[in-house]
N, CA, C and O atoms as a DFTB+ gen file, in Angstrom:
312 C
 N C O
     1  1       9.839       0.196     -36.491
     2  2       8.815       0.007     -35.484
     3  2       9.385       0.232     -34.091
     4  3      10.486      -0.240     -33.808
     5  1       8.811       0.802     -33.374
     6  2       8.765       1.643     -31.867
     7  2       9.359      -0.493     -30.950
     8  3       9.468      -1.564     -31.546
     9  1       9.523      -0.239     -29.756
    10  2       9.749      -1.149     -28.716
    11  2       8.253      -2.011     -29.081
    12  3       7.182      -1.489     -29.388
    13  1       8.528      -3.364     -28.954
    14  2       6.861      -4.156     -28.246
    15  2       7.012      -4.234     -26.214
    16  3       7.959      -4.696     -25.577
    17  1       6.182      -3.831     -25.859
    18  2       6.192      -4.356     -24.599
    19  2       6.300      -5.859     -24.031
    20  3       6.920      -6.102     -22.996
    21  1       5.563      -6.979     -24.891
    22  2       5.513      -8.283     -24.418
    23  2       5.638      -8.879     -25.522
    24  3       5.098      -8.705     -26.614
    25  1       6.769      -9.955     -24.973
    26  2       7.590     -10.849     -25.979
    27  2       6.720     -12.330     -25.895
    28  3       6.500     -13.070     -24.936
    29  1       6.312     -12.423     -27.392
    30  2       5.849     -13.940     -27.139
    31  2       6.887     -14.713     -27.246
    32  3       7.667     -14.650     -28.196
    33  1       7.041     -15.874     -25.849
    34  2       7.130     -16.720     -26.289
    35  2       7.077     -18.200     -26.910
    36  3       7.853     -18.853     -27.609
    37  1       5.867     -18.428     -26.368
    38  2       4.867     -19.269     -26.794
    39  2       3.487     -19.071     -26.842
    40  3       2.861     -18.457     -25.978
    41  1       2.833     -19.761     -28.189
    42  2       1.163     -19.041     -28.258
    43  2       0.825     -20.329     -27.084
    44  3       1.137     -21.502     -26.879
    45  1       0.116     -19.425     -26.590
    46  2      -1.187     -20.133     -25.662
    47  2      -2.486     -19.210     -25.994
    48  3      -2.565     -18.013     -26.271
    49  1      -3.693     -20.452     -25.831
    50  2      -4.659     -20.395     -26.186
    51  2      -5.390     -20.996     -25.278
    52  3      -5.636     -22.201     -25.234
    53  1      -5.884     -19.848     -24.256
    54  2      -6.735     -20.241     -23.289
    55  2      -8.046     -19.458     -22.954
    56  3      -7.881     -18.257     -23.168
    57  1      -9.659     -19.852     -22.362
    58  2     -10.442     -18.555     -21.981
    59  2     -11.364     -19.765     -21.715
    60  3     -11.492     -20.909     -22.151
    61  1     -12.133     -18.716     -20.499
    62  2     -13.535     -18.940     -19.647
    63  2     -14.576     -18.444     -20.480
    64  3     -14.530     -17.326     -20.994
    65  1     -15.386     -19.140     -20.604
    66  2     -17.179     -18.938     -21.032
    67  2     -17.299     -18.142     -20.033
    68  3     -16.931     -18.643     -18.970
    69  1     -17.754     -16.873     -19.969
    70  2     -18.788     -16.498     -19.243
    71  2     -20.076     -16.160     -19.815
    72  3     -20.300     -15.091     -20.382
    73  1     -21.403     -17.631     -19.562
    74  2     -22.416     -17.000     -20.491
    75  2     -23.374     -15.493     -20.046
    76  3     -23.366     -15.378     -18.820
    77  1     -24.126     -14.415     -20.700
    78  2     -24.533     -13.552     -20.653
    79  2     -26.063     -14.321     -19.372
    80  3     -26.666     -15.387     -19.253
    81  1     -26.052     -13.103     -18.769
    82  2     -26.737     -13.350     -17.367
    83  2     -26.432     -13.913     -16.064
    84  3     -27.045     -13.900     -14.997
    85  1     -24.899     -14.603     -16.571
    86  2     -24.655     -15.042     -15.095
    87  2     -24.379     -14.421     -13.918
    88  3     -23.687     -13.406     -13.830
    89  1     -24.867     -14.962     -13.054
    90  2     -24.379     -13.924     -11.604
    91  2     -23.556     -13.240     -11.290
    92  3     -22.680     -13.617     -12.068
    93  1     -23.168     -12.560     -10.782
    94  2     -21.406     -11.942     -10.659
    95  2     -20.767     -12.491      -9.439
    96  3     -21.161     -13.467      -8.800
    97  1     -19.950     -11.905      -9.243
    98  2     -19.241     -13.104      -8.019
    99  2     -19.744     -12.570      -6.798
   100  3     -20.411     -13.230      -6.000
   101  1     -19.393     -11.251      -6.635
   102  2     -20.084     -10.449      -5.451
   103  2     -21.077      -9.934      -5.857
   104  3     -21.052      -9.231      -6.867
   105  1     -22.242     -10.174      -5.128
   106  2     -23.371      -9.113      -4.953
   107  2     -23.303      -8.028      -3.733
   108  3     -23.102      -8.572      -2.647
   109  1     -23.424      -6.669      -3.689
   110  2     -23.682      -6.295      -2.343
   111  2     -24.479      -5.821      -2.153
   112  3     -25.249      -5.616      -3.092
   113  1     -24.762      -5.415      -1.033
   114  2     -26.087      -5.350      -0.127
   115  2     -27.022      -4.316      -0.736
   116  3     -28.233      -4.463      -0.901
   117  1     -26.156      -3.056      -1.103
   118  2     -26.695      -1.733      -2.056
   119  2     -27.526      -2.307      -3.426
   120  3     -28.516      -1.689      -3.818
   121  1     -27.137      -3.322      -4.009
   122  2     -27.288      -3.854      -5.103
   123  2     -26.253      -3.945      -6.099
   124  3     -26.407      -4.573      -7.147
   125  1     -25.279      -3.374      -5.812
   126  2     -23.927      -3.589      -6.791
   127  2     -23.437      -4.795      -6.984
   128  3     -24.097      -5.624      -6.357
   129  1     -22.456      -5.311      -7.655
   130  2     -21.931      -6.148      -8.350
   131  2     -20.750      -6.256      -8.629
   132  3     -20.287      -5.294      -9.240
   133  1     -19.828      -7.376      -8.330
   134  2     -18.591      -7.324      -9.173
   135  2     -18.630      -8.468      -9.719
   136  3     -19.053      -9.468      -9.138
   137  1     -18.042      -8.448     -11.304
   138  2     -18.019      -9.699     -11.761
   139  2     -16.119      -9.860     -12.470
   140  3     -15.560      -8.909     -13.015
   141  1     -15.461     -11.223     -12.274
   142  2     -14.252     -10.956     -12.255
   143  2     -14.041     -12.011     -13.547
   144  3     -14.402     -13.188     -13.533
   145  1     -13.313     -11.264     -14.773
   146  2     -13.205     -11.781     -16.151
   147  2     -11.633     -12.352     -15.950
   148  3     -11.311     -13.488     -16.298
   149  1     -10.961     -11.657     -15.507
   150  2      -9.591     -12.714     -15.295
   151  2      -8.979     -11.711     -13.694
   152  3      -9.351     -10.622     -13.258
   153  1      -7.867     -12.750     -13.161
   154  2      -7.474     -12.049     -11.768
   155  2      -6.202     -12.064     -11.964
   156  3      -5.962     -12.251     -13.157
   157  1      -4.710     -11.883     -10.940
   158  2      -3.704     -11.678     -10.773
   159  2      -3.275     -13.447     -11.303
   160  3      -2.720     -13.910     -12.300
   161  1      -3.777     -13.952     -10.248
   162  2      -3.186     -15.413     -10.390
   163  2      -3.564     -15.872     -11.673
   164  3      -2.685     -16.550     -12.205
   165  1      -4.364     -15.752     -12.191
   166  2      -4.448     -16.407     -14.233
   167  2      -3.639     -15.409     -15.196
   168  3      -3.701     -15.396     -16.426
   169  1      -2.804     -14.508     -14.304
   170  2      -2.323     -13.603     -15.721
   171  2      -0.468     -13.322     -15.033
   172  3       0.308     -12.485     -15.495
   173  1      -0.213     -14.112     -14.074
   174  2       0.857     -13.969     -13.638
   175  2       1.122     -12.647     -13.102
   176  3       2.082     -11.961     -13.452
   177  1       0.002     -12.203     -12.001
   178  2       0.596     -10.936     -11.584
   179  2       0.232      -9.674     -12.328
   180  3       0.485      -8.600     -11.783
   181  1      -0.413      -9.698     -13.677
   182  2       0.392      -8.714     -14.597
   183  2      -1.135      -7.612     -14.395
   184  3      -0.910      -6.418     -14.593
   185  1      -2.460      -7.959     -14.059
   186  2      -3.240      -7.479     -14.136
   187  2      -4.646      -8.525     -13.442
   188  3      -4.742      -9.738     -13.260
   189  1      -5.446      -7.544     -13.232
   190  2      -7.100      -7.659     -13.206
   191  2      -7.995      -7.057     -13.344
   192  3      -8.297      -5.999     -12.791
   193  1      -8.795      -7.916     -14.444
   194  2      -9.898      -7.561     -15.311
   195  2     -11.272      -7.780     -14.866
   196  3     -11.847      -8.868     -14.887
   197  1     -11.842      -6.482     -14.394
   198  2     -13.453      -6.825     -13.641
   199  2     -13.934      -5.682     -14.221
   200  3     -13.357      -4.898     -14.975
   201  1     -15.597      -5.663     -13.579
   202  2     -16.725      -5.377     -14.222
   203  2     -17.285      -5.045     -12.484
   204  3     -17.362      -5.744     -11.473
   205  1     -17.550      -3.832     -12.755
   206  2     -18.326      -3.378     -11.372
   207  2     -19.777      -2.914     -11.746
   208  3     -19.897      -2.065     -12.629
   209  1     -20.783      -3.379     -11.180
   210  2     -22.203      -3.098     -11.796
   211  2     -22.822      -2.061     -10.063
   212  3     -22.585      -2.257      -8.871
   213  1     -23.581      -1.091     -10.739
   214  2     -23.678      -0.363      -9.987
   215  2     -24.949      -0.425      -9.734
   216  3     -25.708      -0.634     -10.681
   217  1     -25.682      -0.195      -7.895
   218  2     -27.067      -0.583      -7.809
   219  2     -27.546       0.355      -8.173
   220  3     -27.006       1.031      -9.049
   221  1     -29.122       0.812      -7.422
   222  2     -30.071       1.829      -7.968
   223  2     -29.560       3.037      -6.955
   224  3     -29.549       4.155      -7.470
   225  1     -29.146       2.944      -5.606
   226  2     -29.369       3.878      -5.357
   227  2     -27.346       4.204      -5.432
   228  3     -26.480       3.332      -5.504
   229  1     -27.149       5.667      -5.383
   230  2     -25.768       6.073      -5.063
   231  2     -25.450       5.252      -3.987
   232  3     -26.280       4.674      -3.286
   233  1     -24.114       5.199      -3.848
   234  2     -23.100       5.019      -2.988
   235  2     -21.749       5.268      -2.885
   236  3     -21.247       5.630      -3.950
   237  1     -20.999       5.190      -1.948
   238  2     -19.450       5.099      -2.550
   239  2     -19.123       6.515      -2.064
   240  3     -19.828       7.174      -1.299
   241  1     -17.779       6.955      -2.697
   242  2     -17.444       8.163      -3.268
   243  2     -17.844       8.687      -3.803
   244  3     -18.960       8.228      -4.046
   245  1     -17.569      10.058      -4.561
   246  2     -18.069      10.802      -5.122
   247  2     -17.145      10.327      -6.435
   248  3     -16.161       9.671      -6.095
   249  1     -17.300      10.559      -7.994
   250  2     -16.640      10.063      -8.999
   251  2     -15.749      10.736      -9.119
   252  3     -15.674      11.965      -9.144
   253  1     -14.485       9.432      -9.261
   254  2     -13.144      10.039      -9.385
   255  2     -12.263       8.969     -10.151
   256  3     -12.773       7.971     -10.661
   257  1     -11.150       9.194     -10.190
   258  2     -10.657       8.091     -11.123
   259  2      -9.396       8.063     -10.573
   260  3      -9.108       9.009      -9.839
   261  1      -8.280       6.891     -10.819
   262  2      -7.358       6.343     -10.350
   263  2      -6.120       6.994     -11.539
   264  3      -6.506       7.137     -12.699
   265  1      -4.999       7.279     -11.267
   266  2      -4.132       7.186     -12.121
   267  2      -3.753       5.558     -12.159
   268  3      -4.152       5.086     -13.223
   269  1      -3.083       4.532     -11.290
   270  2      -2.921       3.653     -11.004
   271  2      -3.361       3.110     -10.000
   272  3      -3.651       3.646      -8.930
   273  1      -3.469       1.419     -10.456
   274  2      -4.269       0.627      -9.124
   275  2      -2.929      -0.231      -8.787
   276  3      -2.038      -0.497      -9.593
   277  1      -2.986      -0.609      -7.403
   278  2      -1.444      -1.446      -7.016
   279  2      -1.908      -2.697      -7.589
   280  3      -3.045      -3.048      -7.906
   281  1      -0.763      -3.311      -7.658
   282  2      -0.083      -4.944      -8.500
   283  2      -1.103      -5.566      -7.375
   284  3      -1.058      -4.903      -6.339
   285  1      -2.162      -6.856      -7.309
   286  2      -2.597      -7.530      -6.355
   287  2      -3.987      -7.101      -5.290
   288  3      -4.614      -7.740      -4.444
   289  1      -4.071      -5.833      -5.770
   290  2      -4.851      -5.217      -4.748
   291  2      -5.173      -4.996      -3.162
   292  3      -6.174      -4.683      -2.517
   293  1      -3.480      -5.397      -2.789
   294  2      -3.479      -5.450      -1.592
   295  2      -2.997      -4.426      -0.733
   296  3      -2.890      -4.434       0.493
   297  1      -2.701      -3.479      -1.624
   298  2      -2.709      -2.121      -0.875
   299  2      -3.870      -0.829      -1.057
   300  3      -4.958      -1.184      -1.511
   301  1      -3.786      -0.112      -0.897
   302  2      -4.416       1.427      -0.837
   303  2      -4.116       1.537      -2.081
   304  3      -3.039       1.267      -2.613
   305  1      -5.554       2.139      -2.800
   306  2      -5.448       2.672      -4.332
   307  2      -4.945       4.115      -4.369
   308  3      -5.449       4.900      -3.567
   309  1      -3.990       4.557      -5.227
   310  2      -4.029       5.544      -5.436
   311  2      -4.896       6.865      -6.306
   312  3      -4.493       8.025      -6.226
């Protein structure tokens, strides 16, 4: 078997309810949405897991995609 990336070393067993319909955290003004399933600080840095809901009308950029997003989101995406 190939390398594992992440070594357990202890099981933990943890998670948030999020029930179906709840609000998202941000609403914006367009009508979009972000809703945030886990962040930097509950995963030690390692990642963040969201859900971007998109309004009716366009906005934004034009569609494109990221090779990588920075650690924290506190810089400029690439």
């Amino acid at each position: 078997m190939g390398s594992q990336p992440f070594r357990v070393v202890q099981e933990e067993i943890n998670a948030t309810y999020l029930p179906h319909g709840a609000p998202p955290y941000i609403t914006y003004q367009n009508g979009g949405s972000c809703t945030y399933f886990t962040t930097g600080a509950t995963t030690d840095g390692m990642f963040t897991l969201y859900q971007l809901g998109h309004g009716r009308q366009p906005s934004g950029p034009a569609p494109h995609f990221h090779r990588s997003l920075p650690l924290g989101g506190s810089r400029g995406a690439s």
